[in-house]
DRENMIDREN-56289 format. One record per residue (C-alpha): residue in one letter; x, y, z. Coordinates in Angstrom, 2 decimals, decimal comma. Layout:
N
@residuo->A u->X v->Y w->Z
...
***
This chain:
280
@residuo->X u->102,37 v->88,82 w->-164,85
@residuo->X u->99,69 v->85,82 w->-164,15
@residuo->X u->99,72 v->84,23 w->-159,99
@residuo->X u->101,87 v->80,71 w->-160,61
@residuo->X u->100,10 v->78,46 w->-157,93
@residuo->X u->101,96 v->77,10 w->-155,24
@residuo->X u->101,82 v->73,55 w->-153,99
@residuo->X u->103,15 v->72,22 w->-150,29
@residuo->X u->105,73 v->70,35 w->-150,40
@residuo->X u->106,57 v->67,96 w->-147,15
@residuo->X u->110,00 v->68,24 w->-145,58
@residuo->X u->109,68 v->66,24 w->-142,78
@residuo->X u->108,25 v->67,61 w->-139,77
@residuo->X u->106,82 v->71,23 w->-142,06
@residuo->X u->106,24 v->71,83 w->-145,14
@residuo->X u->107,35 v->74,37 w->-147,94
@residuo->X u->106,06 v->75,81 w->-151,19
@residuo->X u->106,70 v->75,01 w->-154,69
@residuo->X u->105,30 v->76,65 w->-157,77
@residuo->X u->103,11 v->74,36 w->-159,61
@residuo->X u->104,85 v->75,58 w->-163,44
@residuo->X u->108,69 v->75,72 w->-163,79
@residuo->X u->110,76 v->76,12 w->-166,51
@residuo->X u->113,45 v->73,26 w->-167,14
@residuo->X u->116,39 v->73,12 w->-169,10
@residuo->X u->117,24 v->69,77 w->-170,13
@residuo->X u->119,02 v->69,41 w->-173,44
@residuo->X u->119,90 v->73,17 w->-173,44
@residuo->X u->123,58 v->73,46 w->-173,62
@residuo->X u->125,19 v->75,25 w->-171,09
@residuo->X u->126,50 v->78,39 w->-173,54
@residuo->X u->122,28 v->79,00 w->-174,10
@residuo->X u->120,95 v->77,98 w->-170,74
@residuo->X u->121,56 v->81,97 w->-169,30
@residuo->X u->119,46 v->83,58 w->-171,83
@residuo->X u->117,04 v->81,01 w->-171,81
@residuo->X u->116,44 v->81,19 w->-168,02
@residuo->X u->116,75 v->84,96 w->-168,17
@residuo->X u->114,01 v->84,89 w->-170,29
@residuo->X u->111,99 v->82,31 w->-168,22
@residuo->X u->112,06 v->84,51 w->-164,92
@residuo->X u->111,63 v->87,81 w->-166,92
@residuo->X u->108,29 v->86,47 w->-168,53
@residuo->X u->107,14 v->84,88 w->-164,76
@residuo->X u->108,75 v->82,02 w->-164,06
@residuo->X u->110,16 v->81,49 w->-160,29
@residuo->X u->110,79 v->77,73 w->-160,56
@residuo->X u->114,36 v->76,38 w->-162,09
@residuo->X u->114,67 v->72,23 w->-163,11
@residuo->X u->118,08 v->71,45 w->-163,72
@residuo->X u->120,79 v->68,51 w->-163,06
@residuo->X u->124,36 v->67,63 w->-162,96
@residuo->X u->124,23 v->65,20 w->-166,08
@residuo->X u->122,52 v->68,07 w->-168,39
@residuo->X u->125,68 v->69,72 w->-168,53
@residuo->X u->124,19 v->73,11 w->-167,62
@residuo->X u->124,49 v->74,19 w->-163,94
@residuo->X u->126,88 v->76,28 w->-164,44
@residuo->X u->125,15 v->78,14 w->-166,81
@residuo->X u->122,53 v->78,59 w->-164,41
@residuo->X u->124,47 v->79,79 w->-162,08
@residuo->X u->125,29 v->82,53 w->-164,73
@residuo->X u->121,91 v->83,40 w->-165,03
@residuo->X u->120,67 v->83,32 w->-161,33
@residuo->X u->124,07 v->85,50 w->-160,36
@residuo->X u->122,74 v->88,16 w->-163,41
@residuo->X u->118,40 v->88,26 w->-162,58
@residuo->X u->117,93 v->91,07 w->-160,71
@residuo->X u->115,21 v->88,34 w->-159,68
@residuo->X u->115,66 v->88,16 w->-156,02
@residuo->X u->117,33 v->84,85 w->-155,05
@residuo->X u->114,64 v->84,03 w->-152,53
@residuo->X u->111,89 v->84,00 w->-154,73
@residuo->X u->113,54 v->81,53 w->-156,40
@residuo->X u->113,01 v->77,70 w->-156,21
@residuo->X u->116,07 v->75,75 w->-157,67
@residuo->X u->116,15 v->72,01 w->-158,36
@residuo->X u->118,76 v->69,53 w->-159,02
@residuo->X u->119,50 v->66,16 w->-159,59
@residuo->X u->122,41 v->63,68 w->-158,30
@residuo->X u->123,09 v->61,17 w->-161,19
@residuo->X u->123,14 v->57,60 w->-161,42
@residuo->X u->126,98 v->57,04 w->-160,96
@residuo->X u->126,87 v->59,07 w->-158,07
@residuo->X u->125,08 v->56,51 w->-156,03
@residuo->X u->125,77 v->55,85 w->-152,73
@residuo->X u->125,80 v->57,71 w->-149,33
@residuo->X u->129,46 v->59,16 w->-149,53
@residuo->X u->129,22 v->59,72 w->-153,14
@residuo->X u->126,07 v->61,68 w->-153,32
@residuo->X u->127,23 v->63,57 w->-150,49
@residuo->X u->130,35 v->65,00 w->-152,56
@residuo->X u->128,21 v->65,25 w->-156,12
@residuo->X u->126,12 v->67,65 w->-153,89
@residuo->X u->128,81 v->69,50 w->-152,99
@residuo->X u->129,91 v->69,77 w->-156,87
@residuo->X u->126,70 v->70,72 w->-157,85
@residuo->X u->126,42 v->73,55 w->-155,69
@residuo->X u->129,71 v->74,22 w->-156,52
@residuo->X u->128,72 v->74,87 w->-160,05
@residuo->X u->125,70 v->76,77 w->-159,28
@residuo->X u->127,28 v->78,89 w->-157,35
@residuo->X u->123,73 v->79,43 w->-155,08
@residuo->X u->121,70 v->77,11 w->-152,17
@residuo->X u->119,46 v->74,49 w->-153,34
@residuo->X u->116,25 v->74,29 w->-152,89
@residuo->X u->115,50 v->70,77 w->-153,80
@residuo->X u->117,44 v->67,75 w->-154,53
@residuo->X u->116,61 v->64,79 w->-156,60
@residuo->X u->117,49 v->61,54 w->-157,11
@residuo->X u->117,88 v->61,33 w->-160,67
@residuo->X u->116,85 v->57,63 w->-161,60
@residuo->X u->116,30 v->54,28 w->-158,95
@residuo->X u->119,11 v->52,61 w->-161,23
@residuo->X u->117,86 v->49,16 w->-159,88
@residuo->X u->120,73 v->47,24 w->-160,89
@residuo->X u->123,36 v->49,15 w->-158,41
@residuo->X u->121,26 v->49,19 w->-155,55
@residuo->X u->122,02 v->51,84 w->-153,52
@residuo->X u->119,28 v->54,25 w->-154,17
@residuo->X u->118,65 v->54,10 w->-150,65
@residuo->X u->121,71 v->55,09 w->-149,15
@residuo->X u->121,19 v->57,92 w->-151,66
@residuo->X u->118,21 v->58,87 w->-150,18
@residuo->X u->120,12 v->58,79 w->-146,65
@residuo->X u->121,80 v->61,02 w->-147,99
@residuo->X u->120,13 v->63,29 w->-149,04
@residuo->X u->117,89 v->63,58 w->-146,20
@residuo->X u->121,27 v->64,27 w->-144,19
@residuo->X u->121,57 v->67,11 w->-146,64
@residuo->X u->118,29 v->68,09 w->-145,26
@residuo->X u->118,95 v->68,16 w->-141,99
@residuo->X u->122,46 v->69,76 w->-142,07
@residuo->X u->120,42 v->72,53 w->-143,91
@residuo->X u->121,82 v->72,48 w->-147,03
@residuo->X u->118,40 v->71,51 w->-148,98
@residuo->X u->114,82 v->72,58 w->-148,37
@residuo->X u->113,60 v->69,65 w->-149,32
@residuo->X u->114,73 v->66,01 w->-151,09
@residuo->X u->112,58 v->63,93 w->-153,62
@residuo->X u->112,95 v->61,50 w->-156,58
@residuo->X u->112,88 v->61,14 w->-160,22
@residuo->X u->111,28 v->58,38 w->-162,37
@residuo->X u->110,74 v->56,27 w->-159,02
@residuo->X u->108,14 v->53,97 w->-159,26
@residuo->X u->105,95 v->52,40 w->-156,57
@residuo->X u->108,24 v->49,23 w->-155,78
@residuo->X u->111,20 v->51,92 w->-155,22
@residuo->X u->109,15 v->54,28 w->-153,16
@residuo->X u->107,67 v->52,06 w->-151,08
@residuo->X u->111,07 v->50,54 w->-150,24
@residuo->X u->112,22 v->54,23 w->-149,12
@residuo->X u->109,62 v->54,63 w->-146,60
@residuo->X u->109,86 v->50,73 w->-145,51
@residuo->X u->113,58 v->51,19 w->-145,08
@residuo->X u->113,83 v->55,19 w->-144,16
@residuo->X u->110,22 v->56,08 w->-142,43
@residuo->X u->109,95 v->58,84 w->-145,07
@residuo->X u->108,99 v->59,11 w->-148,77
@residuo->X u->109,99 v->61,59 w->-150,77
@residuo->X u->108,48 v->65,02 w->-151,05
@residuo->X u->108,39 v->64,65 w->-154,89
@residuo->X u->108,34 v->62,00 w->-157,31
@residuo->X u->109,23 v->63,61 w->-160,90
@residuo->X u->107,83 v->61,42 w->-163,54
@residuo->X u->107,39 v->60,91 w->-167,44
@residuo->X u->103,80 v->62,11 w->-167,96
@residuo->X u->101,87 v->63,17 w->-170,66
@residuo->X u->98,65 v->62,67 w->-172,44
@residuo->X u->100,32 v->59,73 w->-173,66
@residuo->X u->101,58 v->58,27 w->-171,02
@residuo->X u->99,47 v->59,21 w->-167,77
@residuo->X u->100,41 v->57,03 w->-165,17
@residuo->X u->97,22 v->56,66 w->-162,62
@residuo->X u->98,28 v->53,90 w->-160,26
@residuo->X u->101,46 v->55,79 w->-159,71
@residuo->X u->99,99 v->59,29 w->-159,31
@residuo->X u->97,27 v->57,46 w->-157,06
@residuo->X u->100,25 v->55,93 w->-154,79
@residuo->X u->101,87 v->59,78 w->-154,50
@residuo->X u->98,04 v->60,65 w->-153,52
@residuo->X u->97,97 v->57,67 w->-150,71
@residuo->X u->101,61 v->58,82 w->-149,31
@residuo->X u->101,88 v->62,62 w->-149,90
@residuo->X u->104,54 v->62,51 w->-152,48
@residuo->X u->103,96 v->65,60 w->-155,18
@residuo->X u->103,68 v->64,32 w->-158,92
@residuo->X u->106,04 v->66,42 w->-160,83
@residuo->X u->105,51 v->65,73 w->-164,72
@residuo->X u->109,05 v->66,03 w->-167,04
@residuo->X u->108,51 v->65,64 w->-170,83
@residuo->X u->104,95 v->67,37 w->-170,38
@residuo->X u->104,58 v->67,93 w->-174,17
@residuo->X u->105,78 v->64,14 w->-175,03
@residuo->X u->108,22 v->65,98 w->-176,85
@residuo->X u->106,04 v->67,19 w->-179,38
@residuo->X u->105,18 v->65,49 w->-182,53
@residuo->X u->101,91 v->62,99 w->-182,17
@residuo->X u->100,63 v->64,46 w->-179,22
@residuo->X u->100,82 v->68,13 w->-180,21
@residuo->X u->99,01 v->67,24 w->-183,32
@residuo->X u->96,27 v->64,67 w->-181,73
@residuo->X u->92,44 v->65,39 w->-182,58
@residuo->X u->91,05 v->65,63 w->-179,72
@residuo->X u->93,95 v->68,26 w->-178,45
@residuo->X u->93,41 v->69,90 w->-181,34
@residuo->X u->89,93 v->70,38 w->-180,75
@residuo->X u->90,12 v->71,38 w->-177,20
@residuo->X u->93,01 v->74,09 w->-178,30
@residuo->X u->90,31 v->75,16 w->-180,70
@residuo->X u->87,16 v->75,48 w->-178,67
@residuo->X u->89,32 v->77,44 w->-175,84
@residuo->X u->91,26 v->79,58 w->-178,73
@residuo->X u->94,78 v->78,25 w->-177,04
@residuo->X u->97,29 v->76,46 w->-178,55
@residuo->X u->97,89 v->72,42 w->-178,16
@residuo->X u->100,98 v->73,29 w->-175,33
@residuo->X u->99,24 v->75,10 w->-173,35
@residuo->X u->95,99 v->73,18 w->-173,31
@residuo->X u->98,09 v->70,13 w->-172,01
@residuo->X u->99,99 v->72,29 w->-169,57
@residuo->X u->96,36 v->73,59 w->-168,11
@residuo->X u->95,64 v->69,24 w->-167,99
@residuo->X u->98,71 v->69,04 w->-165,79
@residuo->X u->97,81 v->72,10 w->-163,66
@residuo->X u->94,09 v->70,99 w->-163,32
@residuo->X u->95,49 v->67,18 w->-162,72
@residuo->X u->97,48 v->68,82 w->-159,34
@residuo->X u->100,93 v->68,10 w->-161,01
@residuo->X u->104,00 v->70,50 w->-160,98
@residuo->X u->105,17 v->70,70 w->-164,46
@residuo->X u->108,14 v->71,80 w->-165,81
@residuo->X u->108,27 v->72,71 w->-169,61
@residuo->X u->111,52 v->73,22 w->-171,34
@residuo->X u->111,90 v->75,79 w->-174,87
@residuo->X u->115,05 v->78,28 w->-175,72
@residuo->X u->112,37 v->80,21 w->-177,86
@residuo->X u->111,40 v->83,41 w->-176,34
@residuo->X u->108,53 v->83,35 w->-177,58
@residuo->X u->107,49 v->79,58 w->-176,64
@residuo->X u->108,71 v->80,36 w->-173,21
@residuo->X u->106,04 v->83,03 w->-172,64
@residuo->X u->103,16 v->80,81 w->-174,26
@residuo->X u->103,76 v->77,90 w->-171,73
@residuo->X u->103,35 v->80,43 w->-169,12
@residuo->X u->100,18 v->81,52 w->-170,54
@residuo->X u->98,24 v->79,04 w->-169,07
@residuo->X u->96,23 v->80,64 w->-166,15
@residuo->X u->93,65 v->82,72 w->-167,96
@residuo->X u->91,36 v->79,68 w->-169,22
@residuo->X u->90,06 v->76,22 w->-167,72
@residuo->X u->89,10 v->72,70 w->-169,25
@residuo->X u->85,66 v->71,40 w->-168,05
@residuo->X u->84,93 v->68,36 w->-167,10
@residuo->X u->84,40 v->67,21 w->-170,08
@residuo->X u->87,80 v->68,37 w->-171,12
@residuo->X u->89,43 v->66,46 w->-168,62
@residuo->X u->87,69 v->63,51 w->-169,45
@residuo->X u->88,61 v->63,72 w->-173,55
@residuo->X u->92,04 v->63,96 w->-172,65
@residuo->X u->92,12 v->61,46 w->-169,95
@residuo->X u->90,30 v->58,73 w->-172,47
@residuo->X u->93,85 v->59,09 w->-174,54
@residuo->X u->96,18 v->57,44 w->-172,09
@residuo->X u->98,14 v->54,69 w->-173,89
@residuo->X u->101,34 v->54,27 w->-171,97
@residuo->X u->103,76 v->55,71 w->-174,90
@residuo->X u->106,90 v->56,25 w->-172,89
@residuo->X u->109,45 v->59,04 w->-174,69
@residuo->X u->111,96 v->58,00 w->-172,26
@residuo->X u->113,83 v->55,23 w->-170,44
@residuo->X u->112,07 v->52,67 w->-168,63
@residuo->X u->112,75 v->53,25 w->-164,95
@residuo->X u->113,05 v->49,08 w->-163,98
@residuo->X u->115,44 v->49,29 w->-166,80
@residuo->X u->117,60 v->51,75 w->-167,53
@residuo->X u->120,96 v->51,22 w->-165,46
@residuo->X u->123,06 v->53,55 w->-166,76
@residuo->X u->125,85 v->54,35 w->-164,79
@residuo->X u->125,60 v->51,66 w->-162,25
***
């Protein structure tokens, strides 16, 4: 089994550890989630990404309750969605989501700002009331970006541990991953593979996946790793699953880094975080 880095996470006052590769489980349905994460902790993985608008907790649940994976070696994430804004209201989504999961959280998320509602930060109250009551070992963001974060620790006196982001090859965000740098917020990177398609089959990954004998995947994950980002890849193929673990055994040189770095060009897969309001 290869050593998954761990990263320090802030929780106020201490910190705590997170490994630096998970395995997530958006858009796997609830009925396949189990095997898949079965199969993610019996190849290595000891990080879990889900949230309560995949559909899915409970089916992790299953699959934490059945590992004969010992719970604390486990980190779990989740995420409180975007029409569960508000102190009150995140308080009892928590609730439901550990309700489904049937196990403690490790960390919670805010799923999206959702500008337009304007209550991400009583949500963030929230949830670092969740923190101190003990429930969570740690609260942090999704798709935040700086305008939003900076507001937290204007309004709060705390940013977020994490801040989990679109990033990519494509899409590499610099001025936001140099704000996490500048206030100690983790850069966690969803969609690491874009998705597939372009990226998967660009030239210069290509040529990189050929020159270390690895495929495109995993030299993208190893960009991530080497950037200082957590990443979370998502498969329900057993054998995909193992290969995005397979990442510790070679390194990019500098001139790697720099190839891949010279193909930023801000091609969002997902949502625009100043726009999407969904739920608000």
């Amino acid at each position: 089994m290869n050593s998954i880095p761990n990263l320090s996470l802030s929780t106020g006052l201490s910190s705590i550890e997170i490994p630096q590769l998970g395995f997530g489980v958006w858009q796997v349905p609830d009925e396949q989630a189990p095997a898949a994460i079965l199969t993610a902790l019996e190849v290595g993985y000891r990080s879990l990404d889900t949230a309560r608008i995949y559909g899915n907790e409970e089916g992790g649940g299953r699959a934490l309750a059945q590992t004969e994976v010992a719970r604390n070696d486990i980190f779990l994430t989740t995420k409180v969605w975007n029409d569960d804004h508000g102190y009150d209201a995140t308080l009892r989504a928590f609730e439901e989501s550990a309700k489904r999961l049937g196990t403690e959280i490790d960390l919670y998320l805010i799923h999206w700002p959702v500008p337009a509602k304007d209550a991400y930060v009583d949500t963030w109250r929230a949830l670092l009331q969740l923190r101190a009551d003990g429930r969570i070992r740690a609260a942090g963001v999704c798709n935040f970006q700086q305008q939003h974060l900076q507001r937290l620790i204007d309004e709060t006196g705390e940013a977020p541990a994490i801040n989990q982001i679109e990033l990519h090859p494509y899409l590499q965000q610099s001025s936001l991953r140099a704000f996490h740098a500048r206030t100690g917020i983790l850069t966690e990177a969803w969609s690491p593979l874009a998705q597939g398609g372009a990226v998967l089959e660009d030239l210069t990954i290509a040529n990189l996946a050929a020159k270390h004998s690895r495929s495109p995947a995993q030299v993208i994950l190893r960009w991530h790793l080497q950037l200082g980002n957590v990443v979370i890849p998502k498969s329900v193929t057993p054998s995909r699953i193992a290969e995005n673990f397979d990442v510790f055994g070679f390194e990019l040189d500098a001139h790697d880094m720099a190839a891949i770095a010279a193909l930023g060009a801000e091609g969002r897969t997902g949502p625009d975080p100043d726009k999407l309001n969904a739920g608000a």
